[in-house]
N, CA, C and O of each residue as an XYZ file, in Angstrom:
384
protein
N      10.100     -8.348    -11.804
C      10.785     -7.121    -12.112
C      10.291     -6.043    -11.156
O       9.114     -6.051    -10.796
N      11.356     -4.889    -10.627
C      10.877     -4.218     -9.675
C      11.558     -2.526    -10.064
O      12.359     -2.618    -10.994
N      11.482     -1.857     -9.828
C      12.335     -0.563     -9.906
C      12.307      0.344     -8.138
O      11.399      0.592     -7.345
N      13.596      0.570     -8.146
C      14.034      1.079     -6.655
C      13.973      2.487     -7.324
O      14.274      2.728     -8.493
N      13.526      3.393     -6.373
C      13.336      4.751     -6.085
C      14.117      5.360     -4.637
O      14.305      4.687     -3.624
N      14.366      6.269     -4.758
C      15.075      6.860     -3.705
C      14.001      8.561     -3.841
O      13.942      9.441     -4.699
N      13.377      8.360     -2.632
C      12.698      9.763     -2.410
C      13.333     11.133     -2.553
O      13.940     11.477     -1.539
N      13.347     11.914     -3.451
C      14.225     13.469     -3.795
C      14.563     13.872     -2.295
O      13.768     13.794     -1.359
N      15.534     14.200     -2.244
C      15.705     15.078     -1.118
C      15.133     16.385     -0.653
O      15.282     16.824      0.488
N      14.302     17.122     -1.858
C      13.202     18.305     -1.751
C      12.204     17.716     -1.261
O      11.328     18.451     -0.804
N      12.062     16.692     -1.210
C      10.353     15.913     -0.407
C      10.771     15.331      0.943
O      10.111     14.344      1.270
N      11.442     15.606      1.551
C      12.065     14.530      2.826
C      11.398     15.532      3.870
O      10.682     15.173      4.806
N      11.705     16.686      3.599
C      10.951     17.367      4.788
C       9.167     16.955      4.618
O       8.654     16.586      5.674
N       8.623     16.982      3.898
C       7.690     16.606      3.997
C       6.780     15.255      4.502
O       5.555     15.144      4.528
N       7.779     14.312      4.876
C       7.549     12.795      5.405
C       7.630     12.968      6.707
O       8.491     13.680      7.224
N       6.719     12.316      7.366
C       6.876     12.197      8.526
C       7.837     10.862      9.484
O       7.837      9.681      9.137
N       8.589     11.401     10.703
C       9.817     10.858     10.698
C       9.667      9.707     10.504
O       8.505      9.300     10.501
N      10.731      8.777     10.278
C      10.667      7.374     10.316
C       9.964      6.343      9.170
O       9.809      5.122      9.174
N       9.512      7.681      7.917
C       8.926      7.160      6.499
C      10.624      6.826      5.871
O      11.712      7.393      5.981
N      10.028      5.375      5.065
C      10.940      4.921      4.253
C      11.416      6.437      3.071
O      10.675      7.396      2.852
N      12.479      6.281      2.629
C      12.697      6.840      1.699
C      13.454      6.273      0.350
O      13.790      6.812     -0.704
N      13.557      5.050      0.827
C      13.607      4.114     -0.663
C      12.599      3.406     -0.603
O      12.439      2.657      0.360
N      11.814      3.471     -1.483
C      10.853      2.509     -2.570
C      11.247      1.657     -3.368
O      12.277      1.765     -4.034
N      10.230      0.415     -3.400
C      10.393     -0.610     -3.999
C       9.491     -0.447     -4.896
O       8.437     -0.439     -4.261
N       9.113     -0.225     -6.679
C       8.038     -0.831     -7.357
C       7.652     -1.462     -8.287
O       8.126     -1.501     -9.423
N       6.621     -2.084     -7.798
C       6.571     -3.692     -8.216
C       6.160     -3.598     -9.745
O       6.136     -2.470    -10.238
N       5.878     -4.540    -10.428
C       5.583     -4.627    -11.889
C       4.144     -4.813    -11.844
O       3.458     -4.433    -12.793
N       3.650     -5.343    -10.867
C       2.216     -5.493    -10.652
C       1.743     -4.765     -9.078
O       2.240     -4.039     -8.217
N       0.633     -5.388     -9.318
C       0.168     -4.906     -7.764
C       0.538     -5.772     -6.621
O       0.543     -7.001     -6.555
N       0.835     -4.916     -5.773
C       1.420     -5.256     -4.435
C       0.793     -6.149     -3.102
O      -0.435     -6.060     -3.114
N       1.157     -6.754     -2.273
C       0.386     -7.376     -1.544
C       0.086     -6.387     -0.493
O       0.524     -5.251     -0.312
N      -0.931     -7.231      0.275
C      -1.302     -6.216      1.247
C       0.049     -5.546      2.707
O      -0.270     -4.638      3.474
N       0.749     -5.897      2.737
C       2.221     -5.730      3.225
C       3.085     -4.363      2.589
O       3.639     -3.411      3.137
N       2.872     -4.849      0.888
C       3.421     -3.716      0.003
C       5.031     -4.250     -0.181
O       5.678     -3.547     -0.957
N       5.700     -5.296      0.372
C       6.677     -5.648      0.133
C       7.375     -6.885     -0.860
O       8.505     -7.372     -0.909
N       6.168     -7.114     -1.577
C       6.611     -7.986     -2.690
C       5.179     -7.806     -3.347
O       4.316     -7.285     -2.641
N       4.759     -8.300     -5.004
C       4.053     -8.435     -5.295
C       3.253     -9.644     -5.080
O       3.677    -10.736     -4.704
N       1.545     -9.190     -5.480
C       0.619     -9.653     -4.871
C       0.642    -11.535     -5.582
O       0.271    -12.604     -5.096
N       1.168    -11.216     -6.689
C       0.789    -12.218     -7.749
C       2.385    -12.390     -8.483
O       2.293    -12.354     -9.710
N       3.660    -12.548     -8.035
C       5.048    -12.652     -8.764
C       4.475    -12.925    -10.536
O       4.939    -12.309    -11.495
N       3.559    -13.820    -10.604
C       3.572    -13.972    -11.804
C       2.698    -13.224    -12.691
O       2.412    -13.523    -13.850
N       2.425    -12.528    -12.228
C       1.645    -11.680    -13.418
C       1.840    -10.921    -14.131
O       2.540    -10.126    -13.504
N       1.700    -10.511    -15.199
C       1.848     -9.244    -16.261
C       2.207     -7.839    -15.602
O       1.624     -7.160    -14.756
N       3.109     -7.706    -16.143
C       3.129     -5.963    -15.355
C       1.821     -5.233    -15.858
O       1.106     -5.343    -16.854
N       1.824     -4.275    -14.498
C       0.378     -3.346    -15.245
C       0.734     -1.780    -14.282
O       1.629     -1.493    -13.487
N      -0.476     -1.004    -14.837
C      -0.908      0.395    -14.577
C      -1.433      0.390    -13.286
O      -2.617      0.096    -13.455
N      -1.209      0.566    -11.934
C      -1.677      0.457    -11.129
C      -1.744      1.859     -9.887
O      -1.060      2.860    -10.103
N      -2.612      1.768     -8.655
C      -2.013      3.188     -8.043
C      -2.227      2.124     -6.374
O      -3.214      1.394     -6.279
N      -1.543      2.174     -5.612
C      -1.546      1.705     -4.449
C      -1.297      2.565     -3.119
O      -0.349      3.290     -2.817
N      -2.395      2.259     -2.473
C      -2.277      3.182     -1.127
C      -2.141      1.930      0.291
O      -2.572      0.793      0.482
N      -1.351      2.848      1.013
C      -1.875      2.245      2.491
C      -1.502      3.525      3.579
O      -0.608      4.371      3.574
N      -2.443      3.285      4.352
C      -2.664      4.547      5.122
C      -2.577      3.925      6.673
O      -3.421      3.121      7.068
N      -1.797      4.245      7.260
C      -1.971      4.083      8.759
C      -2.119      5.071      9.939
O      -1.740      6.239      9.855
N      -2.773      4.466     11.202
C      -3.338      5.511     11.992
C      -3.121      5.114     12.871
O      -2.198      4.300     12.833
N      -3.771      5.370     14.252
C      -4.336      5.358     15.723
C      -5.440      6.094     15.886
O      -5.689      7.215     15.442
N      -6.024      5.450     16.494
C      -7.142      6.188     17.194
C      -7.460      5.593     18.978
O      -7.199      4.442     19.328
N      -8.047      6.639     19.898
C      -8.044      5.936     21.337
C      -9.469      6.326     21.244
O      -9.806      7.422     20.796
N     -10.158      5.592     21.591
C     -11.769      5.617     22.468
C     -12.241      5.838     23.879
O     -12.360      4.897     24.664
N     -12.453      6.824     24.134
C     -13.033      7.405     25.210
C     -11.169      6.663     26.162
O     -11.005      5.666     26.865
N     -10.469      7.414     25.836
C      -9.533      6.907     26.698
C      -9.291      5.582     27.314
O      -8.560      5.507     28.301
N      -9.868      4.497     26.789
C      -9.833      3.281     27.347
C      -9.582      2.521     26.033
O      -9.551      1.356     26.428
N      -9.423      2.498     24.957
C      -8.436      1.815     24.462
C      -8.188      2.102     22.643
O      -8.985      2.497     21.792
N      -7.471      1.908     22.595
C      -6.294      2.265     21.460
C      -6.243      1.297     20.183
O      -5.787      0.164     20.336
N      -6.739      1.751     18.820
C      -7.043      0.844     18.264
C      -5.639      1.545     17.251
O      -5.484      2.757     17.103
N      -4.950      0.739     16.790
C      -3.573      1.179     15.499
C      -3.663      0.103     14.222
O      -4.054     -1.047     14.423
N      -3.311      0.518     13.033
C      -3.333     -0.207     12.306
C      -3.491      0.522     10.917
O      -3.382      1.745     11.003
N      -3.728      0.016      9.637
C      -3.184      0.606      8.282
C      -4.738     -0.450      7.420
O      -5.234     -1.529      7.743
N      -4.996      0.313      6.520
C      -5.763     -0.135      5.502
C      -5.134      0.453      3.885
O      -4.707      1.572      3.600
N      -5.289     -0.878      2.948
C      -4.851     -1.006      2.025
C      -5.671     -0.704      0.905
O      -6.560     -1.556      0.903
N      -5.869      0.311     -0.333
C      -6.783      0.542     -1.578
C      -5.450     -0.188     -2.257
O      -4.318     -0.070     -1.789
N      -5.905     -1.243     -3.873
C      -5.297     -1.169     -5.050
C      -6.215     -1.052     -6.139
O      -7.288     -1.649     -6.057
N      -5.911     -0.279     -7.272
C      -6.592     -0.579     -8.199
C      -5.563     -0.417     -9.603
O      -4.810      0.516     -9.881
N      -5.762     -1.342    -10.155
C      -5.185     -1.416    -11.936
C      -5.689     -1.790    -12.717
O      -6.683     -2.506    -12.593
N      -5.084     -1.368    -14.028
C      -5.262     -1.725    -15.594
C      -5.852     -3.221    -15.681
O      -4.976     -4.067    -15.500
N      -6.875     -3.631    -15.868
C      -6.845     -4.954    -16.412
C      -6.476     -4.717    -18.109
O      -6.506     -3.693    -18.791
N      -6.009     -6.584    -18.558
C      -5.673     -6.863    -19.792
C      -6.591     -6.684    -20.931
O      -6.259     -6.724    -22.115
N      -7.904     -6.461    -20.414
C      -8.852     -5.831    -21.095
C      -8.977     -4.133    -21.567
O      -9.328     -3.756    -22.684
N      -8.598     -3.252    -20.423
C      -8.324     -1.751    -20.109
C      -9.109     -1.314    -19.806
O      -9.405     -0.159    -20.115
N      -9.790     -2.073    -19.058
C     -11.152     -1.796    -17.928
C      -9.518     -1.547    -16.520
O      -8.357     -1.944    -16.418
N     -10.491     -0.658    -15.735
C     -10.446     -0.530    -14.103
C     -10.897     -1.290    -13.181
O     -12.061     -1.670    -13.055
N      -9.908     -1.557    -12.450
C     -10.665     -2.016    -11.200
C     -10.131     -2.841    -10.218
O      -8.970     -3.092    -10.541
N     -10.593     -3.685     -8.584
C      -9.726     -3.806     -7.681
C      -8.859     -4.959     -8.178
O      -9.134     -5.852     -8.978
N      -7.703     -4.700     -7.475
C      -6.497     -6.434     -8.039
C      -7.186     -7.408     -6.918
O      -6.645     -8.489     -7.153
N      -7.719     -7.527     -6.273
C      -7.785     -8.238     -4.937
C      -8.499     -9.141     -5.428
O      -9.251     -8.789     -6.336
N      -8.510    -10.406     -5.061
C      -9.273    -11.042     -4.828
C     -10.442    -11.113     -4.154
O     -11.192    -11.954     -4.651
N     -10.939    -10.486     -3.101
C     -11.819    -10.266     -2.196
C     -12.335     -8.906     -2.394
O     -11.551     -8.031     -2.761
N     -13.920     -8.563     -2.132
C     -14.536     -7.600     -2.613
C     -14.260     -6.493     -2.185
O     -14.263     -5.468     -2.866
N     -13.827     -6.614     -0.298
C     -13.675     -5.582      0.404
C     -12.106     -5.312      1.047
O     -11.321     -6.209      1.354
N     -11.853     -3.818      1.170
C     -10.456     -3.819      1.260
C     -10.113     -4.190      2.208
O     -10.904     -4.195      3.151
N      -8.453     -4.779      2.412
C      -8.022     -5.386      4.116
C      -7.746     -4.601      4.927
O      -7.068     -3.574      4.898
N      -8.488     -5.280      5.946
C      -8.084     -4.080      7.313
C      -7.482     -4.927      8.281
O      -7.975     -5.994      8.646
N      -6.105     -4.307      8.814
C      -5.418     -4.646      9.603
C      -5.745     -4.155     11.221
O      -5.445     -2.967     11.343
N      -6.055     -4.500     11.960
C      -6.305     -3.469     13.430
C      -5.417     -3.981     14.408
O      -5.257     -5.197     14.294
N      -4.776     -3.438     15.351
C      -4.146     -4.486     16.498
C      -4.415     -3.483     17.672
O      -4.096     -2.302     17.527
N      -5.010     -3.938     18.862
C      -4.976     -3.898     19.899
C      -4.007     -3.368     20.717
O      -3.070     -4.165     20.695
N      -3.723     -2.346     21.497
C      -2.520     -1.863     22.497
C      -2.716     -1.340     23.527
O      -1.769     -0.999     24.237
């Protein structure tokens, strides 16, 4: 189960160009992609999901781009805490 969002048109100026303005959201937590969920089969839950992307150049000789992913949700208990499997969050980097 998923629910589509369409970003208000009072917030569009505020995106920077080329941000989606339809949303997809998931019933659970998301994969590291953000385009399907992490786990199809799991319980819907309370969750908040970020991914943040950047650039950065080093001393002018080279250019590191790429996005890092936070999730955290509701467990079935109603404790907090990461969905991931792995302790530390994913970092994507690519080379240019």
């Amino acid at each position: 189960m998923e629910q589509e969002f369409d970003i208000p048109q009072s917030f569009l100026n505020y995106l920077p160009p080329g941000s989606p303005t339809h949303l997809k959201i998931f019933k659970s937590v998301p994969n590291i992609q953000g385009d399907a969920p992490l786990d199809p089969n799991a319980a819907g839950a309370f969750y908040v999901s970020a991914r943040i992307q950047g650039t950065i150049t080093l001393f002018d000789l080279i250019t590191l781009s790429g996005f890092i992913g936070f999730d955290v949700g509701a467990r079935e208990s109603g404790s907090w805490g990461r969905e991931h499997p792995d302790p530390l969050p994913r970092i994507a980097i690519g080379l240019h």
